[in-house]
C-alpha positions as CSV (number, residue, x, y, z in Angstrom):
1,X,-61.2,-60.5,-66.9
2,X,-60.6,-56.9,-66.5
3,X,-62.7,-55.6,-63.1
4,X,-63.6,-52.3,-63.1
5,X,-63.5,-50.1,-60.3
6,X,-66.9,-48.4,-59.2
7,X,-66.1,-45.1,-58.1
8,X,-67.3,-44.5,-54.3
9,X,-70.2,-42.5,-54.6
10,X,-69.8,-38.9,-52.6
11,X,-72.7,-37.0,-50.8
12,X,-73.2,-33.7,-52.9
13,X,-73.2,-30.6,-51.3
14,X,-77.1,-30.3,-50.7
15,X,-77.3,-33.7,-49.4
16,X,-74.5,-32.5,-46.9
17,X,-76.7,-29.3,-45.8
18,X,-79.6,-31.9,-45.4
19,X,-77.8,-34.3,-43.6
20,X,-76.8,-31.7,-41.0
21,X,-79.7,-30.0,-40.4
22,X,-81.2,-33.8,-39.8
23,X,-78.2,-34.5,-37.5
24,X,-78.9,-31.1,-35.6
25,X,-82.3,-32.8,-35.2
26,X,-80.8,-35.6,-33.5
27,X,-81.0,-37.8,-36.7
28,X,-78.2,-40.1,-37.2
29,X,-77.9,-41.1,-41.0
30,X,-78.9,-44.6,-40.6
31,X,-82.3,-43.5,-38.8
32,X,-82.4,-41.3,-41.4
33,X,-82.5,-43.5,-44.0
34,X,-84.5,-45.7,-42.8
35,X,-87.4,-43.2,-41.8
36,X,-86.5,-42.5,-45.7
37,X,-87.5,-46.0,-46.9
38,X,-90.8,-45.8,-44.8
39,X,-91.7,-42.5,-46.0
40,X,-91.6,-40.7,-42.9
41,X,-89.5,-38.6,-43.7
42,X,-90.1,-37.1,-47.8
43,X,-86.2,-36.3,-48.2
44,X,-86.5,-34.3,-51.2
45,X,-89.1,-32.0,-49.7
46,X,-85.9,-30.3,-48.0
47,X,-83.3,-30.5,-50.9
48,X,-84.6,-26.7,-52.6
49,X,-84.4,-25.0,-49.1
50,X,-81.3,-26.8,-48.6
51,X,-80.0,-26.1,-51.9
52,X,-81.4,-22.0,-51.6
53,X,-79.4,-22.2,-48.3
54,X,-76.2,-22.5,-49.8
55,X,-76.6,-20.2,-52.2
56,X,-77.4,-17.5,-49.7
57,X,-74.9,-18.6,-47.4
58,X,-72.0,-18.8,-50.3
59,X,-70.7,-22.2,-49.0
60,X,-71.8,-25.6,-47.5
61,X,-69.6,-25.4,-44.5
62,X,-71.2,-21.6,-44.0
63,X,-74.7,-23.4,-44.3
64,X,-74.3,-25.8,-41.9
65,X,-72.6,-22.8,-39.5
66,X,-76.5,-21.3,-39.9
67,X,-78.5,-24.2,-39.3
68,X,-76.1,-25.0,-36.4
69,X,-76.8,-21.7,-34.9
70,X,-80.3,-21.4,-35.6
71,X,-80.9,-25.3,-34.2
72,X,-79.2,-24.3,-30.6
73,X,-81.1,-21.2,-30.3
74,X,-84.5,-22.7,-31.0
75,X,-83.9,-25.9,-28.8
76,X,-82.7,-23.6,-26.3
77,X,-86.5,-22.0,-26.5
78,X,-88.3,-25.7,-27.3
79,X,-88.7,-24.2,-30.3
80,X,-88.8,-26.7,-33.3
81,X,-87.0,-25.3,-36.8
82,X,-86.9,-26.5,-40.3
83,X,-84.2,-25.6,-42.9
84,X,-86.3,-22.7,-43.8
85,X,-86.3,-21.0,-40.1
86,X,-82.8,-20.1,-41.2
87,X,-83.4,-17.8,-44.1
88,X,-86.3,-16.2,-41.4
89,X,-83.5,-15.6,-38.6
90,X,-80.7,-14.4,-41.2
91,X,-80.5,-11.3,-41.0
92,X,-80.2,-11.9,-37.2
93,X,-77.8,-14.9,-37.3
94,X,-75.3,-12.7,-35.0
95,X,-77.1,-12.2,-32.2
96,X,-79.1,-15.0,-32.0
97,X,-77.7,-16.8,-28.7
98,X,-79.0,-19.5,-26.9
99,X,-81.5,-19.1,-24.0
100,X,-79.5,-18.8,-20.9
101,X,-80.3,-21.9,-17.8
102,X,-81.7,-19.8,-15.1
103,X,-81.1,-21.6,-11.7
104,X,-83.0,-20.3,-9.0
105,X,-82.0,-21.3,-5.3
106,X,-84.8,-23.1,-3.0
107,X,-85.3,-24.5,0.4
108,X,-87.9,-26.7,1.9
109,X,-89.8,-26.2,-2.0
110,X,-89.7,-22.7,-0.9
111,X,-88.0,-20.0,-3.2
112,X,-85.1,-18.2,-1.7
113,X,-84.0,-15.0,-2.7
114,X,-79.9,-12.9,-1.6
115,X,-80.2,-9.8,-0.3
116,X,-77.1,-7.9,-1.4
117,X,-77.5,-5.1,1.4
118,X,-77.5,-7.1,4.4
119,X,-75.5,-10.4,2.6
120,X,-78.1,-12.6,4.2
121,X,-80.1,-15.3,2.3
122,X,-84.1,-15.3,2.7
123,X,-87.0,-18.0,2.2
124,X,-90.1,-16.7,0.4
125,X,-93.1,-18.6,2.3
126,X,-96.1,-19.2,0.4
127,X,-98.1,-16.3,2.5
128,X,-95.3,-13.8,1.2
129,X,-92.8,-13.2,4.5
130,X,-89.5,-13.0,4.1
131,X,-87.7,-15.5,6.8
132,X,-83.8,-15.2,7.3
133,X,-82.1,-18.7,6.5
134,X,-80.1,-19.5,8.6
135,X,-79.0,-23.6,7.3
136,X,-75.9,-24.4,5.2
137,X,-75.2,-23.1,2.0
138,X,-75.2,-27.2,1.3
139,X,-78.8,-27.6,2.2
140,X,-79.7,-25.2,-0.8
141,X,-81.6,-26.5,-3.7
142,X,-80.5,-25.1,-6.8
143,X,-83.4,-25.0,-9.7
144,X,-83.5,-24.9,-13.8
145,X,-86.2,-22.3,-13.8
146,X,-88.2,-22.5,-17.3
């Protein structure tokens, strides 16, 4: 009995850009499929962008370069993206840049602010004076301001 080999079947290139841009979601391909099965998730609803994607990217690695970039600048903002957000932001691709992490300095729940001309911290109170600080540079609290 002659056994024939099946040949190991291959993602295709617009089932690549889809899988990426659900792994940039935080899909892993398991989930993915699974959500698939239970019709959460309509997977060919995103195979024509996906598919228009590569064409006006030239390539699939280029393609998955975009949605890479457009999925850390939107997260960055709590923005939330689809495949399509990419052919919006294309023309801007280069200078899209992730929101910088602001951290703004505190004490006592109170927000501090440097004064570059006499090199001296100062607490803000909630009435508006400014009050030199005079504690430890350890005793700052340092803040992700949103």
């Amino acid at each position: 009995m002659d056994k024939k080999k099946i040949p190991k079947q291959t993602e295709t290139d617009i089932q690549k850009v889809v899988n990426h841009y659900f792994k940039t979601k935080g899909l892993s391909l398991e989930q993915l499929k699974k959500d698939a099965k239970k019709k959460k998730i309509i997977y060919s609803r995103f195979t024509r962008p996906a598919k228009q994607l590569i064409v006006l990217a030239g390539s699939v690695k280029e393609a998955k370069k975009a949605i890479t970039k457009v999925a850390s600048w939107a997260k960055s903002r709590n923005l939330d993206y689809a495949i399509e957000t990419v052919f919006k932001k294309w023309l801007e691709l280069d200078r899209l840049k992730p929101k910088e992490i602001v951290k703004k300095p505190f004490f006592d729940g109170q927000q501090m602010i440097w004064s570059e001309a006499r090199q001296k911290w100062y607490v803000v109170t909630d009435d508006g004076q400014w009050k030199e600080y005079v504690g430890k540079d350890s005793d700052i609290e340092w803040r992700i301001i949103k």
